[in-house]
N, C-alpha and C positions, 0 to 999 in steps of 0.2 A: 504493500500500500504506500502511496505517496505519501511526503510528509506534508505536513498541515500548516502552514503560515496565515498567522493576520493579517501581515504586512508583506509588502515585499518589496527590496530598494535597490535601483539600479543606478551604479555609482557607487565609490569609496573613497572619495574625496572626503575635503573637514565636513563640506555642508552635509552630506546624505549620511555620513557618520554622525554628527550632532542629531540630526532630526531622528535616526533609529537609536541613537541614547535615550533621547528623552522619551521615545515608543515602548522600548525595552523596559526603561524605571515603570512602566504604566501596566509592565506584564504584559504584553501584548507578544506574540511568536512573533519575532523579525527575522529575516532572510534578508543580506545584500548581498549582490550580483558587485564582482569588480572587473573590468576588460585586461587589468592587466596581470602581470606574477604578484604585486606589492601592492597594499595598498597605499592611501592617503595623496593621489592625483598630486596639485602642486605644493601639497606642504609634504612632499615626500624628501626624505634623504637618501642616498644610494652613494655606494663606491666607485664615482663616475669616473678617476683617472687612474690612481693606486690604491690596491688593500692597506686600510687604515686611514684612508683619507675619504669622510664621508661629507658628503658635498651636498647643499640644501639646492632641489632641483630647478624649484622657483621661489616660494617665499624662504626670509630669510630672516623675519622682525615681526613679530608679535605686537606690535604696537594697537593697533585695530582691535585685539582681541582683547585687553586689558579692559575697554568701557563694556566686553559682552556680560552680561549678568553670569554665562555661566561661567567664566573665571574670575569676575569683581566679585560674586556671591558666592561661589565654588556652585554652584547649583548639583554638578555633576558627582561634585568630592575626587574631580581629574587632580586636584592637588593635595589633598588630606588624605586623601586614598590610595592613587594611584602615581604620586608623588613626582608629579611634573614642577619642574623648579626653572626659575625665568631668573637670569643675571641684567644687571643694567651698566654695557661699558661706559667708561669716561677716557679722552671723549666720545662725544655721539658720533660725529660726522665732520669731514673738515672743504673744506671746497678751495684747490690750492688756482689760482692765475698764472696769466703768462708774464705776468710784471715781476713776479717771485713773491708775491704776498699772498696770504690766505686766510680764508674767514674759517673760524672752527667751532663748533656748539657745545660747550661744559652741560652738565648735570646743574652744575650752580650759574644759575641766570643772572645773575652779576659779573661771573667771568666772562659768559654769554654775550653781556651787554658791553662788553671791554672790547669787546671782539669789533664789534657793532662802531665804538667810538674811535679805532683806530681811520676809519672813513672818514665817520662823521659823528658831532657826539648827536647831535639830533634826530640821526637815523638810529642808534642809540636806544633813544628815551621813545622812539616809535616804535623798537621792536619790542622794548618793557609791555607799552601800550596794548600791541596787537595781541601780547599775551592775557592780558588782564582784559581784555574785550571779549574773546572770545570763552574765557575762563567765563562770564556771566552769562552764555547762553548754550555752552555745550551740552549742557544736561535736556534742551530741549532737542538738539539734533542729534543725538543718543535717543532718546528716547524713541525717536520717530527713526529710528535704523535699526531699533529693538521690536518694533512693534508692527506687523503685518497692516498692509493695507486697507484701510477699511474698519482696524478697529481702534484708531482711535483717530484725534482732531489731525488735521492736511497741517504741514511742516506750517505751511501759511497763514493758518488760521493759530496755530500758538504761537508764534513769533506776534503776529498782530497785536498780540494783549500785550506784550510788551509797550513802556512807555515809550521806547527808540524803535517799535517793533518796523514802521514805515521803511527805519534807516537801515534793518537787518534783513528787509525783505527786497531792498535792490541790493543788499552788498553781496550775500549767494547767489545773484542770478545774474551779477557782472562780470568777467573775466577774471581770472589771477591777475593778470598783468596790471587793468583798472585798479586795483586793489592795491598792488604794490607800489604801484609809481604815486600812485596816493599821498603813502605813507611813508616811503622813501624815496631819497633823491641821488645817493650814491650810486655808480653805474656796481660797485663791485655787490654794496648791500641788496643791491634790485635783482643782480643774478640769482646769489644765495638763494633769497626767498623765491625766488622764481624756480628754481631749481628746484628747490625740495617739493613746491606745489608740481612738477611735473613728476613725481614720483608714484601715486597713481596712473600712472600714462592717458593722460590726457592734456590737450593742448592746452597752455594757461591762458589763449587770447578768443577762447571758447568761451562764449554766454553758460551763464550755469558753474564755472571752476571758481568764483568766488572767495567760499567757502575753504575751499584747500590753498588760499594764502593767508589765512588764518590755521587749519584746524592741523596740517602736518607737521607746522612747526613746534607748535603747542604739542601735540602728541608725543615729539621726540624731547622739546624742552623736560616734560614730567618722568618719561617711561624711555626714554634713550634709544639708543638700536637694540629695546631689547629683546635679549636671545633666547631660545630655549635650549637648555643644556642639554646633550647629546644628540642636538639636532632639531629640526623642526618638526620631524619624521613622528617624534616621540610626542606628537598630540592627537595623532590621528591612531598612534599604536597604542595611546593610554584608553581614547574611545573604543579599540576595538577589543580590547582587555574589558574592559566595562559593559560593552554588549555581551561577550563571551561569559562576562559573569551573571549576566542579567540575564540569559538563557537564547540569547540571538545567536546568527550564523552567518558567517561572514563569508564566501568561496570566491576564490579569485580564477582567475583564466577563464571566466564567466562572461563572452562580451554580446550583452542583449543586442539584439538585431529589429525585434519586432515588439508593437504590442499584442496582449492575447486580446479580443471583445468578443466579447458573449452579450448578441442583440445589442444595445448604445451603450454597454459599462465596457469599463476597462477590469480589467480581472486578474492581469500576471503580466509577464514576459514571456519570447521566445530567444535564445540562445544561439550563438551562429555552430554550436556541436550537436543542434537537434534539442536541446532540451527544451521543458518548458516548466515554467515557474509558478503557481497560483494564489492567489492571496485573499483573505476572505471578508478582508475591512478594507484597504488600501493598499494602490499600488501609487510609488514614490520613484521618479525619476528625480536623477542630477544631468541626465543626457544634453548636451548644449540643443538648445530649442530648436536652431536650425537643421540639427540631424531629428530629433523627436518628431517632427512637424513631417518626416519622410517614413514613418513605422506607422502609419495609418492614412487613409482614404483621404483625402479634401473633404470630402461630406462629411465625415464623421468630425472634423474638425470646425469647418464653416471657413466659408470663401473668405471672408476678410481675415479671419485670424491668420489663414494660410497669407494670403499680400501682405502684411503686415511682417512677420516673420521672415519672407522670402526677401524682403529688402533691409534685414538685418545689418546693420554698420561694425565690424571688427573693433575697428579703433584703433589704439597703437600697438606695435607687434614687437614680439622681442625676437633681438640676436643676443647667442649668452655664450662667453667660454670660460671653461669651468680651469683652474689650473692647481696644481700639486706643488707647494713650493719649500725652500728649505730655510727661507723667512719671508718679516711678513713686507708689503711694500711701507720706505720711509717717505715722508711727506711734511712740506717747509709746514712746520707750524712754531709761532714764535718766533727763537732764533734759533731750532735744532730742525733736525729731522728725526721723526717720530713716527710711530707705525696711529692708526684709528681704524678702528673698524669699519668704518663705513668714509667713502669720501665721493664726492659729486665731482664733473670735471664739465661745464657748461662755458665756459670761457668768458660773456656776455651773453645782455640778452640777446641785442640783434643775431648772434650767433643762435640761439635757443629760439630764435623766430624764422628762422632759414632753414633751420634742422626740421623745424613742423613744416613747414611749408615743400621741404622736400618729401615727406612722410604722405603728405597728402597726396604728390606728384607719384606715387612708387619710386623715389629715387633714392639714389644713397648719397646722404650729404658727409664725402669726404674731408669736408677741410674742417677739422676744428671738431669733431663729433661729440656729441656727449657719451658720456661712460660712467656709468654706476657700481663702482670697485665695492665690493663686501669682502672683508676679511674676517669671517666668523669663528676661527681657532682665537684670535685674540681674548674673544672672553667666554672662549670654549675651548680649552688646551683636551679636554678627551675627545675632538673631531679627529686628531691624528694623532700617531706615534712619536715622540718626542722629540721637542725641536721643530719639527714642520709644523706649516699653516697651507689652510686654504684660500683661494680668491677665486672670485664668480668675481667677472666683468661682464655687464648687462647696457647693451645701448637699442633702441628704439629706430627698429628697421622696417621696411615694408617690404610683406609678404608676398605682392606680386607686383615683382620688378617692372616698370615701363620700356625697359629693355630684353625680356626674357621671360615673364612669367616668375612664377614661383620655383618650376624646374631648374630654374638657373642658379639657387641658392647653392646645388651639390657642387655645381663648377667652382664656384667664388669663397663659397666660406672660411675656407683655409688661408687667402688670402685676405679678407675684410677681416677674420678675428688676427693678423698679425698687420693690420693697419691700425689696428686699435689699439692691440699690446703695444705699438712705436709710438704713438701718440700718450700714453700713458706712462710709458717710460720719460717725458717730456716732465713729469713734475714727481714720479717716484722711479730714477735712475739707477737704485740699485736692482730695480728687477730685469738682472741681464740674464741669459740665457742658461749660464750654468745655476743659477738659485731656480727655474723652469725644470722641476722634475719630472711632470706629466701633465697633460691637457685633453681635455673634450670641450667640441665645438656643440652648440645646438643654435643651428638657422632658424628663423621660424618658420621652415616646412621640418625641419625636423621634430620643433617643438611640437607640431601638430601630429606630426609621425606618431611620436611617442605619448603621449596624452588627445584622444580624438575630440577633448572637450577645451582643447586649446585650439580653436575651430579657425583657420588661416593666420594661427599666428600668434593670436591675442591669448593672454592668459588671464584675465578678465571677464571674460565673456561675452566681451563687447563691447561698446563705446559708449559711457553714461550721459551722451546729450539728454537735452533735454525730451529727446523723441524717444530716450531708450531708458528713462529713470523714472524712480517713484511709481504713480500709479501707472506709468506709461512701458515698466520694464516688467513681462517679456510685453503682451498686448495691453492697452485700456481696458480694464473690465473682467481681464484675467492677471489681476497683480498679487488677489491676494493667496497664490499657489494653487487653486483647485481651476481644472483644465477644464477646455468645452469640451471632452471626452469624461464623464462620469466615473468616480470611484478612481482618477487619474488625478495625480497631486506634482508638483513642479517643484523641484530645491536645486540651489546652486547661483552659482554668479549669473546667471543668466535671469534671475529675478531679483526683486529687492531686499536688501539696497546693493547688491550689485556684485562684483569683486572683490580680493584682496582677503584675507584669512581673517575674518571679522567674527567667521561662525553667526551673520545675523541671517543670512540665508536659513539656513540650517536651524538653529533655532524659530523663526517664523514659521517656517512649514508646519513641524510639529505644533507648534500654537494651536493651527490651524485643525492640522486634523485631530487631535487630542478634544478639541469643542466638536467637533462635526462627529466623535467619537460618544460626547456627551459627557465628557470632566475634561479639566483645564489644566492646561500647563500648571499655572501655581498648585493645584491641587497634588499633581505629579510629582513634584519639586517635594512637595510636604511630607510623601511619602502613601501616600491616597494610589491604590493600582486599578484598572479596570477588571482586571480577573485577580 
């Protein structure tokens, strides 16, 4: 006899692990399906160049995840239980120029602000500001990235009660750039902040980025690049410890191909090894929507949902190489050279407006590129065997070249990842060839090779304009997870609020279906099961 599931979720990423956490606490049989050997999609770690050096695939900073309730609350007990432990380097991040000077970000907002005044003391007392501004309304934009669509007040309608609320409702829906040039006037301090607003990959001269010249900086000011110790791997392998304890079932090399429906519900999966999977309360996808939206009929789905979806926007795409090194890179900060975990390499902005503007062309903007250097052994020495460190260099390419298509990335990549190592060695020189122990490239056709829900490139899920966020992310009317396919539920970056290891995806869903279940999240959380 078949075995018997409630539930059944396809995908092993953070989101569709979160959402069968909090199914599992509710007693419910869960089953996830994962496509590949591992799980945990882009908070995976794996031994991309040498044994003992494990390398965070895509995310690398928990930062996002710190405002979700189930790590500010432990909701899960992923920390009292299952003993996930988060470090916070110092410094954060440093962003070195070609003049030889560099802005760097401390833990103490004072030395932060030192940084700030070797420009200008007034860009200074502006970056004090943008922190203490945004500190008085995050708990509203938390809240509403915590909270499923529909159940409770529109971003716009709580901000409105606000006494500035007018002044807080066009500054999220202005560009970064509007924002920064604002508030600073230095070209090196306008980079910085521009920089690090590009760290969700999206453009900062976009209506709608706002909000992220305020909220990343703020994020890294409090919570740093912080890391999770033995990798980022170990949050998606603490939830899968947690299902496994909770009576759930995890199988990997499981890569759903179809849905099952039975007359207009959705009921299970079909499997590309013939199997098929049945569920008897909810089936939960994390499949990126423009592959889901191809597992079943246009009828069953409804003519506009399908247009709507078929004109999906990527948005920024990664190029990433991963390297094995024998330290870590040094970098002008002050008057030495020093190693930081994280450093930005944006040059200016016109430089950061030319890089987008190629991005949008499919081109590759060679002169000057940005490069987002992670050095995560710095405050994680058990990522490798002693003495070594790892660096991920990550810069913001497009998937289908203007020249070539996407096919063309197998020709080029070897080449573009050591135009970027030369360009990087430009402000951290000691990373010459022999401290280079080993490397892996990932294009983004490869990223999409290797993860099918990095869908042309993006590991995001797609581009949070305004046409693709909030109520409007995946369609209008289907934001708040449950699909025009019946007993069919939606989790992952591809819904709200979006990308990036936030865990609010994933939390949402379950919200969702936990009430459509007939008990609540909180009630779950309290310790209340359905069986």
């Amino acid at each position: 006899m078949a075995e018997r599931y409630d539930v059944v979720v396809a995908g092993a990423g953070h989101n569709s692990l979160v959402c069968a956490a909090y199914l599992t606490k509710a007693g419910l049989r869960v089953l996830v399906l994962e496509a590949r050997p591992n799980i945990g999609g882009n908070t995976a770690t794996e031994e991309l160049t040498l044994p003992g050096y494990k390398h965070d695939v895509a995310c690398s900073a928990y930062v996002l995840l710190q405002a979700s309730p189930a790590i500010r609350n432990d909701e899960l007990g992923l920390i009292r239980k299952y003993g996930l432990k988060f470090v916070k380097p110092d410094p954060i991040i440093t962003m070195p120029f070609k003049d030889g000077t560099s802005l760097t970000m401390w833990l103490d907002i004072d030395r932060t602000v030192e940084e700030f005044n070797k420009f200008s003391k007034r860009d200074g007392e502006a970056y004090r500001r943008i922190i203490a501004e945004y500190d008085s309304v995050k708990s509203i934009f938390g809240r509403n990235t915590y909270t499923p669509i529909g159940y409770g007040p529109s971003l716009d309608d709580e901000l409105i009660q606000r006494s500035d609320g007018a002044l807080w409702l066009r500054r999220y829906k202005q560009s970064a750039l509007e924002v920064v040039r604002e508030y600073f006037q230095d070209e090196h301090t306008q980079t910085f902040m521009l920089g690090l607003a590009s760290l969700t990959t999206q453009a900062v001269d976009q209506p709608y980025t706002g909000r992220l010249a305020y909220s990343l900086v703020n994020g890294r000011q409090y919570n740093s690049w912080i890391t999770l110790v033995g990798g980022s791997g170990g949050f998606p392998n603490a939830l899968a410890r947690l299902i496994e304890d909770e009576g759930g079932t995890i199988i990997t090399n499981k890569q759903v191909v179809d849905l099952l429906i039975e007359g207009d519900r959705c009921v299970g999966f079909a499997t590309a090894d013939g199997g098929t999977y049945r569920a008897e309360k909810a089936v939960v996808s994390s499949i990126h929507i423009r592959q889901l939206v191809e597992m079943a009929s246009r009828e069953k789905w409804g003519d506009t949902f399908v247009k709507v979806v078929e004109n999906w926007q990527p948005g920024f795409t990664f190029f990433e190489t991963h390297y094995a090194l024998s330290e870590p890179p040094l970098y002008p900060i002050g008057n030495e050279r020093r190693p930081c975990v994280a450093s930005i390499i944006v040059e200016s902005v016109d430089n950061l407006l030319r890089f987008t503007s190629a991005m949008r062309r499919g081109v590759i903007h060679h002169d000057a590129p940005e490069i987002l250097a992670i050095c995560s052994s710095l405050a994680d020495e058990s990522r490798t065997p002693p003495g070594g460190h790892t660096l991920k260099c990550i810069s913001f390419l497009p998937y289908d070249l203007a020249d070539g298509g996407p096919g063309k990335w197998d020709e080029i990549k070897e080449e573009i990842s050591q135009e970027k190592l030369e360009h990087l060695r430009k402000f951290a020189p000691n990373l010459t060839d022999d401290v280079i122990l080993g490397k892996h490239i990932d294009s983004p056709l490869d990223l999409e090779r290797r993860n099918l829900h990095n869908w042309r490139g993006s590991g995001h899920g797609g581009e949070l304009s305004p046409a693709q966020s909030g109520a409007m992310r995946p369609v209008y009317g289907w934001a708040s997870h449950r699909m025009p396919i019946p007993g069919l539920y939606q989790t992952g970056s591809t819904t709200h609020p979006g990308g990036s290891a936030s865990a609010g995806p994933g939390r949402n869903a379950a919200w969702v279906i936990l009430d459509d279940l007939g008990t609540s999240l909180e009630a779950v959380v309290a310790g209340e099961r359905l069986v």
